[in-house]
C-alpha positions as CSV (number, residue, x, y, z in Angstrom):
1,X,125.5,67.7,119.1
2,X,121.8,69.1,119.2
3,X,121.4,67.3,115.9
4,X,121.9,63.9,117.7
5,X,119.6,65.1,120.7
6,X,117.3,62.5,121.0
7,X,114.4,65.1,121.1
8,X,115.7,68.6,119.1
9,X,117.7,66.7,116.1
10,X,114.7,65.3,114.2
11,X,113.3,69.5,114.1
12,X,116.9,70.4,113.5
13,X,117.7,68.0,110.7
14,X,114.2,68.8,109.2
15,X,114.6,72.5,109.3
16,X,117.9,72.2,107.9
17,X,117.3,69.2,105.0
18,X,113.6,71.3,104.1
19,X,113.2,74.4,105.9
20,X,110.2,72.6,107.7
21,X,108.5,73.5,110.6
22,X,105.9,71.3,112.0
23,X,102.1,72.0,112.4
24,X,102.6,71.9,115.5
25,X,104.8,74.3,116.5
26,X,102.8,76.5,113.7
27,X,100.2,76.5,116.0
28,X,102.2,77.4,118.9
29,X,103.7,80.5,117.3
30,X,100.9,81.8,115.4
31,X,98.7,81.7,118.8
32,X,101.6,83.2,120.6
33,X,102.0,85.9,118.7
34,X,98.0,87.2,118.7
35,X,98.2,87.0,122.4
36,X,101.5,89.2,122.1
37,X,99.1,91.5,120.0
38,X,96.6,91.2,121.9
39,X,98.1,92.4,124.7
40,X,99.7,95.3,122.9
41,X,96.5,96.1,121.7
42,X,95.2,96.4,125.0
43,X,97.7,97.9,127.0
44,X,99.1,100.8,124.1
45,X,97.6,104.3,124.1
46,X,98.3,104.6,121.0
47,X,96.5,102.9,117.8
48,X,99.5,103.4,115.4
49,X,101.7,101.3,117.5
50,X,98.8,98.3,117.5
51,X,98.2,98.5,113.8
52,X,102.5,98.3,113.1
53,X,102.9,95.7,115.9
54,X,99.9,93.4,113.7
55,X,101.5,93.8,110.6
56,X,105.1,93.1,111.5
57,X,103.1,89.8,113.0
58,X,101.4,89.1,110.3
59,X,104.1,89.0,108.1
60,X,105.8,86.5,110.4
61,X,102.6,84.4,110.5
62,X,102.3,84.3,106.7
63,X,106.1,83.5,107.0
64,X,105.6,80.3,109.1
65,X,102.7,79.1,107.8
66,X,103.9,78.6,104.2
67,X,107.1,77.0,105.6
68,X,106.4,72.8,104.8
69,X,105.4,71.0,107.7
């Protein structure tokens, strides 16, 4: 039924058909996830913790990115 929603299916049916994720919502988690680091970064004691927390993100940015669009 989501893949008939008027607003999700077109995402869903791309995603599915293509495993594409548009530029858009790129954006959207690529700049949510620095300001998750960022915030880590700034609030952890500890630097080991902010340099494992950036390269888990990272490699979900890198991820996304080179999904199609």
């Amino acid at each position: 039924w989501l893949e008939a929603h008027p607003r999700l299916g077109p995402f869903l049916r791309d995603w599915r058909t293509r495993r594409a994720i548009p530029r858009r919502a790129k954006a959207a988690a690529v700049i949510g996830m620095a300001g998750s680091w960022a915030l880590v970064h700034w609030t952890v004691d500890r630097p080991w913790v902010s340099v494992g927390v950036a390269a888990v993100l990272l490699t979900v940015a890198a991820w996304i990115v080179t999904r199609p669009s």
